[in-house]
N, C-alpha and C positions, 0 to 999 in steps of 0.2 A: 352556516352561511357566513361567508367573509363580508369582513366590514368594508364599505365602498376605499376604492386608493384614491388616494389623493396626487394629483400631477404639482410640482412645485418647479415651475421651470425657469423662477427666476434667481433663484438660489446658486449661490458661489462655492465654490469652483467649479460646481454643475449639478444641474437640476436633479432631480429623484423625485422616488413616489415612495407614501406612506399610508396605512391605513390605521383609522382612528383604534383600533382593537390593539394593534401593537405598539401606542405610544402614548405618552403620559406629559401634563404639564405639569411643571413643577415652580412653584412661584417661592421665592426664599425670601425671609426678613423683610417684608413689606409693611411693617408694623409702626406706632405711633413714634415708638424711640427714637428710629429709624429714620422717619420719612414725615413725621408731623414738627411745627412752630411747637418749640418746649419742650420736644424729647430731648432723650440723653444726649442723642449723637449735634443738633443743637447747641445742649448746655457744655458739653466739650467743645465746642465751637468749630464745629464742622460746615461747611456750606453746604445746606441741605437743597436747595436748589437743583443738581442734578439729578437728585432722587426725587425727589415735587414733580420735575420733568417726565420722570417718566411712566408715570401713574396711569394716564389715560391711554397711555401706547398699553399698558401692560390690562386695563378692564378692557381695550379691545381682544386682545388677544387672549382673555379669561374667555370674552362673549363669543368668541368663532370656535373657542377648544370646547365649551359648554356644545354647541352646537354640533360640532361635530361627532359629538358624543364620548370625546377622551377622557383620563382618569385623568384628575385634578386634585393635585397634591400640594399644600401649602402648608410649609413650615415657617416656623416663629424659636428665636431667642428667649426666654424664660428660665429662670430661678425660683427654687424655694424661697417665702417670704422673710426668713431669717439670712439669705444669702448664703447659705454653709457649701453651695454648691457651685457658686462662682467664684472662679480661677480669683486668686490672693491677686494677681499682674494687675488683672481687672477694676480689681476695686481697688485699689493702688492710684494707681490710673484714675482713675473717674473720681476719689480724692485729692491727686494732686493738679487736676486741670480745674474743679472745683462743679463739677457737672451732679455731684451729691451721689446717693445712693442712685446703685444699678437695675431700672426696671423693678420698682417696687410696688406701684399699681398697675390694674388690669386694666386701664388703660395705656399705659406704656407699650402691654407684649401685646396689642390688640391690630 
């Protein structure tokens, strides 16, 4: 049995249909570093405010892809705890803007 379509008719450049069996959400880098007061991207001094922004748009849209039964795929930024595995640029970087080591606790890639 096919999974119900879905009608999306406000969608630009023109509407479609989709059913939840052949689509997936994929939510990227939504993690502490990221998007929380005293992550990395923060302590590099990034204005975290656009991402803060759009937190509640993005658990709506976890809550209706839950619903409609989609596969729900969330990835995260993470390193080995000794860092052997993040790019030299990186931690270069995140020493010379003074932001310290990259994602070393699990609260960081959370």
């Amino acid at each position: 049995m096919l999974a119900p379509a879905y009608q999306v008719s406000a969608a630009l450049p023109y509407s479609y249909e989709w059913r939840a069996g052949a689509a997936a959400l994929v939510i990227i880098d939504m993690q502490n570093d990221f998007c929380a007061p005293g992550g990395f991207g923060e302590r590099l001094g990034n204005d975290i405010s656009p991402a803060r922004a759009i937190i509640p748009v993005i658990a709506d849209v976890l809550e209706a892809a839950r619903e409609a039964g989609l596969l729900i795929v969330h990835t995260r930024e993470g390193h080995l705890p000794d860092l052997s595995d993040c790019p030299p640029a990186k931690l270069e970087r995140s020493r010379r803007q003074g932001a310290g080591s990259v994602m070393r606790d699990r609260w960081a890639a959370s």
